[in-house]
VOLOMAR-205251 format. One record per residue (C-alpha): residue in three letters; x, y, z. Coordinates in steps of 0.2 Angstrom, whole numbers, plus 2048, in hexadecimal, padded with zeros to 3 digits. Example, Ala and Ser with C-alpha at 12.3 -4.5 7.8 and 13.67 -1.06 7.14 Angstrom:
<atoms>
ALA83E7EA827 SER8447FB824 
</atoms>
This chain:
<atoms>
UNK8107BE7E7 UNK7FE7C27E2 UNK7F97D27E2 UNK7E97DA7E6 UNK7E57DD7D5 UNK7E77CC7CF UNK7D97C47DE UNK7CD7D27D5 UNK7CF7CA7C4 UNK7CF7BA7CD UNK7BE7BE7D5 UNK7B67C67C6 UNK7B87B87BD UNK7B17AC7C9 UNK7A27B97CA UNK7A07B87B8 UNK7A27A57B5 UNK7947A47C3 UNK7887AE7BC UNK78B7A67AA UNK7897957B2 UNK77679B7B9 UNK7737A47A8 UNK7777927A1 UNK76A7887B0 UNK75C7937AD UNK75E79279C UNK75B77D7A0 UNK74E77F7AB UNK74278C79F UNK74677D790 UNK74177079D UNK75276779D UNK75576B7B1 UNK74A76C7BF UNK74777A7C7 UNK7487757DA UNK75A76E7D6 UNK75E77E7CE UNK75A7867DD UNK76577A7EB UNK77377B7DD UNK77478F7DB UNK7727917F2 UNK7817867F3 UNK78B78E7E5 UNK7877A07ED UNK78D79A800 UNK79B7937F5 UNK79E7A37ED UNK79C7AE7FB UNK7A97A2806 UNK7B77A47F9 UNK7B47B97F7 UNK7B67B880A UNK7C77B0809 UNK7CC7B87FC UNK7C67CA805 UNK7D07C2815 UNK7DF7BF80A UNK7E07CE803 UNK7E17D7815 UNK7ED7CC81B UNK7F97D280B UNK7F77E380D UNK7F67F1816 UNK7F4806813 UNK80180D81E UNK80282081D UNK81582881D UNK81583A826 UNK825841824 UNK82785482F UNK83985E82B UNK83F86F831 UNK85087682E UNK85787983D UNK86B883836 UNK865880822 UNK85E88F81A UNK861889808 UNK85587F7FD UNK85686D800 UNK85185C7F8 UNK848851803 UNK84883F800 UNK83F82F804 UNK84081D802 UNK83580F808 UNK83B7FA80C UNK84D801802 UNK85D80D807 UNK85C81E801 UNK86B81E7F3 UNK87A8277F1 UNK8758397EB UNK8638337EC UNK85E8457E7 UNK8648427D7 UNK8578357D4 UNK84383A7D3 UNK83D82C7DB UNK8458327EA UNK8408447EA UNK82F8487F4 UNK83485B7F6 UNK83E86A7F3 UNK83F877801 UNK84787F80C UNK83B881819 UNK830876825 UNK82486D81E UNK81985B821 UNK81884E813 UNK80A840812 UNK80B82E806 UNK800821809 UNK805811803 UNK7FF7FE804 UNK80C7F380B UNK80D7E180D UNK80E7DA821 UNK81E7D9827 UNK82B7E482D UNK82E7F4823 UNK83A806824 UNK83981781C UNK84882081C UNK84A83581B UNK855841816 UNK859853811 UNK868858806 UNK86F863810 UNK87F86381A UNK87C86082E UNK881867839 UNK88287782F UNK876874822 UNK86A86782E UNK85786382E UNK84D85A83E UNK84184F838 UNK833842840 UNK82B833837 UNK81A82F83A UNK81381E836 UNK7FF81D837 UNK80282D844 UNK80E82584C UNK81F82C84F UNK82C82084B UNK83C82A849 UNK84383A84C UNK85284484B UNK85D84D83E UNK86184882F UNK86D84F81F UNK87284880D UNK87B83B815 UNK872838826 UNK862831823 UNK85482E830 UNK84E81C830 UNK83D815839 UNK839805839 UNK8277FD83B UNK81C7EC83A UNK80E7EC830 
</atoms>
């Protein structure tokens, strides 16, 4: 798959080899090995040139990605302890995810609204929530927004996970 970075590099090296190539022509022309007026109908057609591959590329690169933002909002609705929340994007959330730091975006015991913005490949996509409490005595409600859009609500615990699933 390639990455965003890598049609960067790929375009700066193009950028660079152009602008050695026309260091080299005019270089020709002032020893009087090239003529000028050819110099001139080469470098317009390697410019469109260039300019149509950076528009593909630029294309290519929107069509691979895009920024989603993730909005998680909790409240504990019978929890009054301090609670891991946990969050996983395109995977399950583990068994004991709150064991694991990856999973962790807070620690509290009270409501509170959590923002990530992340780039995403087109395609289908899910996020899944969860406190580590006990429901229903120990239980959080939750919503998942995607790009401000609610797609999933309810309540969630250690082992009940709130799930919404999007298209990018």
């Amino acid at each position: 798959m390639i990455k965003k970075e890598q049609i960067v590099a790929t375009v700066s090296i193009v950028l660079l080899a152009f602008a050695l190539s026309t260091l080299s022509n005019m270089n020709a022309i002032v020893s009087g090995d090239k003529d000028e007026e050819n110099f001139k109908d080469e470098l317009w057609g390697a410019i469109r040139e260039l300019q149509s591959e950076v528009e593909a590329l630029e294309a290519r690169i929107e069509a691979l990605e895009t920024i989603i933002t993730i909005k998680i909002e909790a409240y504990p609705t019978t929890d009054f302890y301090l609670r891991y929340h946990g969050l996983s994007i395109d995977e399950p959330l583990p068994d004991m995810w709150w064991l694991y730091d990856d999973y962790n975006i807070k620690t509290t015991g009270s409501t509170f609204t959590y923002e990530k913005t992340v780039v995403l490949e087109r395609g289908s996509h899910y996020v899944e929530y969860a406190a580590s409490g006990y429901p229903p005595d120990y239980a959080w409600h939750a919503r998942i927004y995607i790009n401000d859009v609610l797609k999933a609500e309810g309540d969630v615990g250690r082992h009940y996970h709130l799930r919404a699933d999007f298209d990018v």
